[in-house]
C-alpha positions as CSV (number, residue, x, y, z in Angstrom):
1,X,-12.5,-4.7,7.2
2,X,-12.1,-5.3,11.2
3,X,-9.8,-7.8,12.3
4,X,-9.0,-8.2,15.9
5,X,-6.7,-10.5,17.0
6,X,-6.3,-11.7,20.7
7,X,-3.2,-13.1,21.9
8,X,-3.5,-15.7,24.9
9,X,-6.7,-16.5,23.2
10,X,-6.7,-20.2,24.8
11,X,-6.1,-19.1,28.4
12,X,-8.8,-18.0,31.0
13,X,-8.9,-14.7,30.2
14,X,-8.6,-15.0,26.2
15,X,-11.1,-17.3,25.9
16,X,-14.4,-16.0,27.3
17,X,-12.6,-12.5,25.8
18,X,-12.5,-14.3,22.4
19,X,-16.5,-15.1,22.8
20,X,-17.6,-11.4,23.8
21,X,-15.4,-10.1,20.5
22,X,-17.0,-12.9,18.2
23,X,-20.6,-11.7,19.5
24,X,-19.4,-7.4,18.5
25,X,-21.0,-7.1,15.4
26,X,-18.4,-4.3,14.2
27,X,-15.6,-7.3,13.6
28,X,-15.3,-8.9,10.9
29,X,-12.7,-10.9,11.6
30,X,-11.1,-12.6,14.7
31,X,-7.6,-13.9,14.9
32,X,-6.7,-16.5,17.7
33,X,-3.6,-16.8,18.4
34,X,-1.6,-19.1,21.7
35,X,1.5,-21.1,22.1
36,X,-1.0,-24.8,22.4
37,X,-3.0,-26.5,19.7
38,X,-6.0,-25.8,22.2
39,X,-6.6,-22.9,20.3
40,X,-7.2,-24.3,17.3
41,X,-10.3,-26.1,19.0
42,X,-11.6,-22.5,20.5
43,X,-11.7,-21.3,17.0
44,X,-13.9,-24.3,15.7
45,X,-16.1,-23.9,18.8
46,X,-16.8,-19.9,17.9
47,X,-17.1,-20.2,14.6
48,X,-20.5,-22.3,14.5
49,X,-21.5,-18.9,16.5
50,X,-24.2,-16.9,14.5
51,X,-22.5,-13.0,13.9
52,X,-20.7,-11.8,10.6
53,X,-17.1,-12.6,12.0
54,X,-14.9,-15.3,10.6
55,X,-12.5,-17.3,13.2
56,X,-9.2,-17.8,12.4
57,X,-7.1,-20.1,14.6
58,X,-3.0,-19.6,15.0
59,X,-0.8,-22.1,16.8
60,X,2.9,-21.8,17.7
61,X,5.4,-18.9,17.1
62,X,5.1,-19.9,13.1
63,X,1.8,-18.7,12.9
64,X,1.6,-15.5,15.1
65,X,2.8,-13.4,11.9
66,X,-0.5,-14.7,10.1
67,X,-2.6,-13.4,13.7
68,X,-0.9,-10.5,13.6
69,X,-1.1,-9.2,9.5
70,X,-3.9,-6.8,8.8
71,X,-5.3,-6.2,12.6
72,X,-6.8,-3.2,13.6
73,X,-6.8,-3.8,17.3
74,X,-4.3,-6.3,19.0
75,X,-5.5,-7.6,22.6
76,X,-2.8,-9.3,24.8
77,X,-3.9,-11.3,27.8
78,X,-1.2,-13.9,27.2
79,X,0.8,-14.8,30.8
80,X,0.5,-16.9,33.4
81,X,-2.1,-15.6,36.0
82,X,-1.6,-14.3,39.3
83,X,-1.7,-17.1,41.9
84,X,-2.2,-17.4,45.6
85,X,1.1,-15.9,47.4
86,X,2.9,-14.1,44.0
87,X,3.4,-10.8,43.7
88,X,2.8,-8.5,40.9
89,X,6.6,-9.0,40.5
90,X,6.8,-12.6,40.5
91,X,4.4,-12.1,37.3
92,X,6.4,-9.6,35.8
93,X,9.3,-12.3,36.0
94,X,7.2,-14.7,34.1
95,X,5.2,-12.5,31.6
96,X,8.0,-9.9,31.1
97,X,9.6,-12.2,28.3
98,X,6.2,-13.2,26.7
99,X,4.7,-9.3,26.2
100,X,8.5,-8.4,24.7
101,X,7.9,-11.4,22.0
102,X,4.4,-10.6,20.9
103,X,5.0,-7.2,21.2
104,X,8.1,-7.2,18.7
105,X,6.0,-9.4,16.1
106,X,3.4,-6.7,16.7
107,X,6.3,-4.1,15.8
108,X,7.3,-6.1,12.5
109,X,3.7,-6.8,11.5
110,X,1.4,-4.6,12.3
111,X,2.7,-1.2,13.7
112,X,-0.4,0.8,12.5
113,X,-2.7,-1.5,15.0
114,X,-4.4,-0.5,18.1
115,X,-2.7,-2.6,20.9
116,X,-4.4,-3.3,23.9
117,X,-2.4,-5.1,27.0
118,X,-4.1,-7.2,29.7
119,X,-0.9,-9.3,30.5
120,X,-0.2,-8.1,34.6
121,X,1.6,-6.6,35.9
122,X,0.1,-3.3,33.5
123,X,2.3,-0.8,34.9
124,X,4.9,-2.9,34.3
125,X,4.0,-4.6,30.5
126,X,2.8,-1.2,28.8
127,X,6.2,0.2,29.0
128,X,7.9,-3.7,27.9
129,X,5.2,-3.0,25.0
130,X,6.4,0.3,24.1
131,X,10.1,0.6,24.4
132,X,9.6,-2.6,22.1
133,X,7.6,-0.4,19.4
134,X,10.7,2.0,19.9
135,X,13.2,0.4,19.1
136,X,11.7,-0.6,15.6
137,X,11.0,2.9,15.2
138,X,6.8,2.2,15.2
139,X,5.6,3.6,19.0
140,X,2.9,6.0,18.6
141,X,1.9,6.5,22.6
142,X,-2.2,7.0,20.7
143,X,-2.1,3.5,19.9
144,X,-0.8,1.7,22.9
145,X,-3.2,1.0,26.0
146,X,-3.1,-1.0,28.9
147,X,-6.3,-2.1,29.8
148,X,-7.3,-0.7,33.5
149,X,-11.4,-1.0,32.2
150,X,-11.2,-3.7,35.8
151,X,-11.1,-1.2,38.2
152,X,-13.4,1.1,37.1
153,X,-15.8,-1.8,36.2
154,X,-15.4,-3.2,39.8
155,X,-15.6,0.7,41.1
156,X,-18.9,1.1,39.4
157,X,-20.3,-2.1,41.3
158,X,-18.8,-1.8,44.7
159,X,-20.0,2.0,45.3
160,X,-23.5,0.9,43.6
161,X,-23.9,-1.6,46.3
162,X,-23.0,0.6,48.8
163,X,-25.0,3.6,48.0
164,X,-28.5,1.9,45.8
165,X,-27.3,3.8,42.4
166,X,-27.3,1.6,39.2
167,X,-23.8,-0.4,38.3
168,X,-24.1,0.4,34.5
169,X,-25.1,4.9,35.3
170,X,-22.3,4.8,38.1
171,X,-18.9,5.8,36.4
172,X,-16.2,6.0,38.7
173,X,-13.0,8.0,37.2
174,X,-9.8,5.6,38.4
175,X,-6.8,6.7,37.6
176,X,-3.0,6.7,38.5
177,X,-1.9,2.9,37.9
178,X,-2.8,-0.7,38.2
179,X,-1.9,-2.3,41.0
180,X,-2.8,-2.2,44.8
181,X,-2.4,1.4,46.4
182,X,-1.2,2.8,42.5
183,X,-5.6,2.9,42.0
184,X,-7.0,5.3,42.7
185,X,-10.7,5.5,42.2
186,X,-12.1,9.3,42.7
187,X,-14.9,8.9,44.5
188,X,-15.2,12.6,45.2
189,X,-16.6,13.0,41.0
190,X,-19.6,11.0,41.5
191,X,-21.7,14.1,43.5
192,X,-22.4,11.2,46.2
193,X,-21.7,11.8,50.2
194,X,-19.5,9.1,51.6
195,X,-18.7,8.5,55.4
196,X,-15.2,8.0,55.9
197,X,-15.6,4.6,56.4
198,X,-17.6,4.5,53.4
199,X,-14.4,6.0,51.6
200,X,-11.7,4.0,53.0
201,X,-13.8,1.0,52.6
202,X,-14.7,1.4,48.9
203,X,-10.9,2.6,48.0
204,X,-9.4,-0.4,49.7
205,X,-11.8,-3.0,47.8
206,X,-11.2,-1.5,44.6
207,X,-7.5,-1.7,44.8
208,X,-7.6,-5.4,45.9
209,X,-10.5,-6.8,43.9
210,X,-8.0,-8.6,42.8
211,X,-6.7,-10.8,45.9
212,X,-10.6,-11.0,46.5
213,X,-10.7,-13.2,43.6
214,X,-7.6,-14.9,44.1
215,X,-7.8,-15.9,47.7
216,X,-11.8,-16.8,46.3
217,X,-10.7,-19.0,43.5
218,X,-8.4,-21.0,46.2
219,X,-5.4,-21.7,43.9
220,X,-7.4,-22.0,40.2
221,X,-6.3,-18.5,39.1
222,X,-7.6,-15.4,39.6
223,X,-9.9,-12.5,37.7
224,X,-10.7,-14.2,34.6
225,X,-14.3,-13.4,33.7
226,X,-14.7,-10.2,35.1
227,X,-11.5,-9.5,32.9
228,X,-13.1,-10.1,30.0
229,X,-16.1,-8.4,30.4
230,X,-13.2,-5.2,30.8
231,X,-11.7,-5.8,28.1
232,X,-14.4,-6.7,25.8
233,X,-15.9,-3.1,27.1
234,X,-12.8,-1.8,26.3
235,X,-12.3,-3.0,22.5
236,X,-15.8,-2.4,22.1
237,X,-15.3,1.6,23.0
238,X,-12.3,1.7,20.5
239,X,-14.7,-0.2,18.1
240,X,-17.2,2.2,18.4
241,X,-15.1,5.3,17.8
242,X,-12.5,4.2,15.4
243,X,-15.3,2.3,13.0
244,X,-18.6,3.8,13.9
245,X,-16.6,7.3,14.2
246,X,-18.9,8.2,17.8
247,X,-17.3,11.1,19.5
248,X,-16.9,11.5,23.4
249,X,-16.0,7.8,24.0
250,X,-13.9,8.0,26.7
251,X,-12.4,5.3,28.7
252,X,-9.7,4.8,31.4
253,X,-6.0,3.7,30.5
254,X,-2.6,2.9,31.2
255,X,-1.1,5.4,28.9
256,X,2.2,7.1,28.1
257,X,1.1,11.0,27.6
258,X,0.7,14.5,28.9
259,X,-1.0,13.4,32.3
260,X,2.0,11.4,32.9
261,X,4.8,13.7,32.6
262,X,2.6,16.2,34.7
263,X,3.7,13.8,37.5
264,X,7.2,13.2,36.4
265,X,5.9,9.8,35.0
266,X,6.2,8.0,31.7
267,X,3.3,6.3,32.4
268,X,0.0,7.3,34.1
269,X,-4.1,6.1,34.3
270,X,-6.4,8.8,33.1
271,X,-9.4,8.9,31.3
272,X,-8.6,8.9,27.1
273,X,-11.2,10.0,24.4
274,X,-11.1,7.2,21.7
275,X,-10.8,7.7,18.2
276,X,-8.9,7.5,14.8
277,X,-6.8,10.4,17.1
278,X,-6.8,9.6,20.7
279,X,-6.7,12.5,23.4
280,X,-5.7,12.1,27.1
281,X,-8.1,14.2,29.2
282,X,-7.1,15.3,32.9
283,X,-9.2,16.3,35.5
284,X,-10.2,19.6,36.1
């Protein structure tokens, strides 16, 4: 049994994220979950959606224990998004308090689940995430992500349109953190030539896709659908090695680890190997 519950499932990230996970044949369940009644309308919508998965529809801090009990993989894009003029620290004054809460019903419910944060800023909510799971004694640094899948999804497309490869064959390694210069995409790993330009070009776009979109949307948010595809890729991976039990099904994330503390970090980007045992893998 696969339940997966998505917290911020009513907001524009948690709701076309909700729809990709109701179409993954490898759930069985799906547990909205937001603060407004919205969400209980989302959950009616899905359900007359044709795949094995039953929707389940949670509304108000009464009901996020019932989201929460018996979830393999917990995915939080709850928070406000990132609007034209904040900074990644104006959103970390607004979200900050909303990751600690879900994340300490998270600790109290479900401590065994895969968690999965969306919520920006990343390098900022992954720790809020974990040094809640500490203090109740539950953090296991395997089981806690956040969810970077953007930039290396946005990596993949920018360099294909630069140099003719195919988006989907082109994996671009990004790693360090998430947030402006903190990317770093390693272009060098793809075997492809690059001017200079070419280089500074690519690296600059993939560390502000996300202003692109901002400044784009003129106001109405920012990265929402582009998000989702992410982070659907990203539970799907975890899907397909925890359940299926594939091997070599690695991803980039946010992560507490080895790769960290190489840099004197708690917290680094690097590519992970998913599984029922998750291993951080560095470049050679």
């Amino acid at each position: 049994m696969v339940k997966v519950a998505v917290l911020g499932a009513a907001g524009g990230i948690g709701q076309p994220l909700s729809l990709l996970v109701k179409a993954n044949a490898l759930v069985n369940e799906l547990a909205l979950y937001d603060i407004v009644d919205a969400v209980k309308g989302i959950a009616a919508d899905l359900s007359h959606i044709n795949t094995k998965s039953t929707v389940t529809a949670h509304a108000g801090d009464a009901q996020l224990e019932a989201a929460l009990t018996g979830a393999t993989i917990v995915v939080i894009p709850a928070g406000v998004p990132r609007k034209p003029g904040m900074t990644r620290d104006d959103l970390f004054n607004i979200n900050a308090g909303i990751v600690k809460n879900l994340a300490t019903a998270v600790a109290k419910t479900c401590p065994k689940a895969f968690v999965a944060v969306i919520s920006n800023p990343v390098n900022s909510t992954v720790p809020i995430v974990a040094e809640v799971l500490k203090e109740h004694g539950v953090f296991d640094p395997k089981r806690v992500f956040g969810v970077t899948t953007l930039d290396i999804v946005r990596a993949s497309k920018f360099v294909s349109e630069v140099k003719g490869t195919q988006p989907a064959d082109t994996r671009v390694e990004v790693i360090g953190g998430h947030s402006g210069v903190t990317i770093i995409p390693i272009l060098s790993s793809l075997g492809l030539s690059f001017t200079n330009e070419e280089r500074d070009a690519l690296t600059k776009r993939i560390q502000y896709g996300g202003d692109e979109v901002v400044q784009a949307k003129n106001g109405a948010g920012s990265a929402t659908l582009s998000m989702a595809f992410a982070g659907h890729r990203f539970v799907d991976s975890l899907l397909q090695a925890i359940v299926l039990k594939k091997t070599g099904v690695k991803e980039c994330a946010y992560v507490a680890g080895s790769a960290a503390a190489e840099f004197g970090l708690d917290y680094f980007s690097t590519t992970v190997e998913l599984g029922v045992r998750v291993r951080l893998i560095w470049l050679s």
